[in-house]
Residue, then its C-alpha position, 0 to 999 in steps of 0.5 A: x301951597x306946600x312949603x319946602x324946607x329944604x334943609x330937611x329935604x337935603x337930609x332926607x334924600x342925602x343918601x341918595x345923593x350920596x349915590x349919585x355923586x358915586x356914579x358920576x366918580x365912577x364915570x369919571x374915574x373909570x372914563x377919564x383916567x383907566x380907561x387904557x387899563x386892563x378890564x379886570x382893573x377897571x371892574x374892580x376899581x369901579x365896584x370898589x368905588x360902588x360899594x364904598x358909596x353904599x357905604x357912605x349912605x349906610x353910615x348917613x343912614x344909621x347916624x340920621x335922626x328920624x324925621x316924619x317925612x317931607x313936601x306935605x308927605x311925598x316922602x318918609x324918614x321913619x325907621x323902619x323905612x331907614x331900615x329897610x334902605x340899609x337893607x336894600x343898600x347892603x344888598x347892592x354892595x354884596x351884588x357889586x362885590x359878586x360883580x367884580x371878577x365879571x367879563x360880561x361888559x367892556x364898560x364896567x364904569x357905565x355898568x357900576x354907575x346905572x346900578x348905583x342909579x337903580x339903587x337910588x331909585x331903589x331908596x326913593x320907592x321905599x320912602x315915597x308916599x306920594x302917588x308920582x313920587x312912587x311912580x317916579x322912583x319906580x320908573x327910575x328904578x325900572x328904566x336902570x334895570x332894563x338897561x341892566x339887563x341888556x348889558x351882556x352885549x354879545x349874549x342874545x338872550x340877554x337882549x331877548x331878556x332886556x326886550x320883554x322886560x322892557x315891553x311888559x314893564x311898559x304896559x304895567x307902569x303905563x296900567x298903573x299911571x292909569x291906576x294913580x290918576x283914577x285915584x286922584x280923580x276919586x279923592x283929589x290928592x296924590x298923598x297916600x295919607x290924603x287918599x285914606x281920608x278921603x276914601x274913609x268917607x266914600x262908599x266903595x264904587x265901581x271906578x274905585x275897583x277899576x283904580x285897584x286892579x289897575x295899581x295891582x297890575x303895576x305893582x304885581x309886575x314889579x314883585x312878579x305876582x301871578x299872573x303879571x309874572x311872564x318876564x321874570x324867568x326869561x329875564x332872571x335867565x338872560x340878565x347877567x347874574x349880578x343883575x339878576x341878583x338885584x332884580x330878585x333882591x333889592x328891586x323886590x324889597x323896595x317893591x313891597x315896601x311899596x305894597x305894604x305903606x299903599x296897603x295901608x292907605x286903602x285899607x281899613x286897621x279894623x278889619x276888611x269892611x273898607x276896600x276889601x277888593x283890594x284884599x281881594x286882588x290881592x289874595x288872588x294874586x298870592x294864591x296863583x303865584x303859590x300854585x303857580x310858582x312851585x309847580x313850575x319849579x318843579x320841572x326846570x332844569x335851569x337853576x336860573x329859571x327855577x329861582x325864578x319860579x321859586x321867586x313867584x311862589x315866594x312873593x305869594x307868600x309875601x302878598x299874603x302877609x300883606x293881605x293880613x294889613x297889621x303892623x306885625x304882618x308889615x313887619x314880617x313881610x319886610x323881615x322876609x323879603x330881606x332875609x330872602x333877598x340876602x340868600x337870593x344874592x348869594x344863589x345867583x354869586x353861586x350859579x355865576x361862578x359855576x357858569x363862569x366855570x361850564x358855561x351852563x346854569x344847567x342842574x348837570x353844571x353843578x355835578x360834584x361841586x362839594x369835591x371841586x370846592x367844598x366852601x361854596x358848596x357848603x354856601x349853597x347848601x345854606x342857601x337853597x335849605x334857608x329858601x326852603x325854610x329849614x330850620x335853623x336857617x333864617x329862612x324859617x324864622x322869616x316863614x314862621x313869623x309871616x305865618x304867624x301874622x297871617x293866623x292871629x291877623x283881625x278879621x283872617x278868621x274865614x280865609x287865614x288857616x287855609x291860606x297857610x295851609x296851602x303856604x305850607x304844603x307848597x313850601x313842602x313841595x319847594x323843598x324837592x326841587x331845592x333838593x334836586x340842585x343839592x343832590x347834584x352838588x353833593x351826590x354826583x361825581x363832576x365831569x371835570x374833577x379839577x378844582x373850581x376856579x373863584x378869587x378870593x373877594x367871590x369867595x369871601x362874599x358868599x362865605x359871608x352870605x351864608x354865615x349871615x343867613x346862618x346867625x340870622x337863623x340862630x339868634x332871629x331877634x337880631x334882625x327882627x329888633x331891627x325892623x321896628x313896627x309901623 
């Protein structure tokens, strides 16, 4: 019998906690006492409350000791995991601080307190390494993100957006669960250490195939891989943008989070001899989304939709990282869904406001926009040439090393080079239609030459983003200090 120790549990899981007393404060605050005052006030009290509970979990995070986990395994304590929840916990004070001028709800308190929820979630995927504990924390994560995306009541495409996603990620997390009881069958224990131990010792059968696909298809859902992809461009064009913001940038970070500690536990460090199907299933899902992803892109005409279709291709890259299984390319995996979900946030800070501004997210909207304002077109510019992987940008360095990985990885002799190749060529071809938005904002004249409206918090934040993707670029040893290995 597992013996709790609870003072080590209440460390472990105080930021979350943390969090959650922020959601009730909000709600509270929000409900009880401005509940009679202007949106505009009640928004911003209750992102201000939000961000200053992502604070306080920061500051426990960083001042915590490390701990080797909790319940015989269930969850983790390390730093690396540590780093990556300071991570996910910045994304969604930026995505709340990009919220704070938003009109798309007359319930902003309801609002702040299921996005701290979903982050909270967000946490306990990252550390989880038990089989329910990840499925638990997923589906927390998932449920406050469905709800999310519906939260623009009178928008129909918002609850178009919030339907499909909500059916398809029902079917994936029901395949998963599926998935997760077949390898508990096959091994007799939810810990992802047990389950490596006792799939070290068993010949590879066909139910254990069936298990893998089936948890591929969950989590390929979460990260929107090829071909479990279909809901991410309707959903990141239908969410409000700060929800969207988060779908493509915490909800990912901790999704792979996932992906590389599971990758870890079914796959042998010597090589590809054990679970190769895994490895298998794997690069055929980065494959697709490479191909896939980019020439979608390619033909869109929302710079919603094409983000989103630039997210796919970008988790191709990822899972290729993941497919190499070293403690170096478990790292780059982490340093790059980070840096892409920090320009990511920016992005959709950006197209919100111009869609704020002209009513469309189309490319035309974004004409002239270097003569309206030039700092948020200068932002822009960062972000779309960091997602393209243009040096000095940080979004190079988060390229070259994955690649890196990938190349000198044990046992990526047969398929490595080629793979990166490929990587490579679409990255050059993403190139054109990051371009293609760039070309609007700098080339072509606005229809409307008067200056962009934006507050001051909104343009500071993104002024922020884009420094940071800027230094990141400059000096990438900073961030990559901080993501230790293993």
């Amino acid at each position: 019998m597992i013996q709790f120790d609870y003072g080590n549990l209440f460390a472990i899981t105080l930021p979350e906690t943390i969090l959650e007393v922020a959601s009730l404060l909000v709600l509270v605050i929000d409900l009880g006492w401005l509940r009679k005052s202007a949106q505009s006030m009640r928004m911003a009290v209750a992102c201000v409350l939000g961000v200053l509970g992502c604070g306080a979990s920061v500051a426990w995070l960083a001042a915590r000791p490390a701990s080797t986990g909790l319940a015989g395994g269930a969850l983790a304590a390390t730093p690396l995991v540590g780093a990556v929840q300071i991570g996910i916990l910045i994304l969604a004070a930026l995505a709340l601080l990009l919220s704070i001028k938003a009109e798309f709800s007359r319930n902003p308190g309801e609002f702040v307190a299921i996005v701290l929820l979903g982050v909270t979630g967000m946490l306990l995927v990252t550390a989880a390494r038990d089989l329910l504990a990840i499925f638990v924390a997923l589906e927390l994560l998932s449920l406050s993100l469905y709800v999310l995306t519906a939260f623009a009541k009178s928008s129909r495409r918002s609850a178009e957006a919030a339907l499909k996603y909500y059916l398809f990620g029902g079917l994936s997390a029901a395949l998963m669960l599926f998935g997760f009881s077949y390898l508990y069958g096959l091994t007799g224990t939810t810990s992802l250490t047990g389950i490596a131990t006792s799939l070290a010792a068993q010949s590879a059968s066909p139910l254990l195939v069936i298990a893998l696909a089936m948890v591929a298809a969950g989590l390929g859902f979460k990260v929107a891989a090829v071909p479990f992809h279909l809901w991410a461009p309707d959903t990141y064009q239908g969410a409000p943008a700060p929800v969207a913001a988060l779908i493509a940038s915490g909800s990912k970070v901790a999704s792979f989070a996932v992906l590389v500690v599971l990758t870890d536990g079914l796959v042998s460090t010597q090589g590809y001899s054990r679970n190769s199907s895994w490895i298998v299933l794997l690069l055929s899902m980065a494959v697709g989304s490479i191909f896939l992803g980019n020439l979608a892109a390619l033909v869109q005409t929302s710079v919603r939709r094409l983000l989103a279709y630039s997210a796919i291709a970008h988790a191709g890259y990822m899972l290729l990282g993941i497919a190499a299984h070293t403690p170096q390319s478990g790292a780059a995996v982490l340093y790059y869904a980070l840096t892409y979900a920090l320009t990511t946030v920016g992005a959709f800070g950006g197209i919100a406001i111009v869609e704020r501004a002209t009513g469309s997210d189309r490319l035309d909207a974004f004409a002239g926009l270097s003569r309206r304002n030039p700092l948020l077109a200068a932002s822009m510019l960062i972000y779309f040439l960091s997602l393209a992987g243009i040096p000095p940008l940080v979004g190079f360095w988060a390229k070259f090393n994955l690649f890196a990985a990938v190349l000198h990885a044990p046992g990526t002799a047969t398929w490595g080079l080629a793979l990166v190749a490929l990587a490579l060529g679409a990255s050059a071809v993403s190139l054109y239609y990051y371009l293609q938005v760039l070309k609007r904002i700098y080339v072509l004249k606005p229809a409307d030459p008067t200056p962009l409206p934006i507050s001051f918090v909104e343009l500071a934040t993104l002024v922020l983003i884009a420094l940071a993707v800027a230094l990141l670029g400059i000096f990438p040893s900073v961030l990559g200090n901080w993501i230790p290995l293993g």
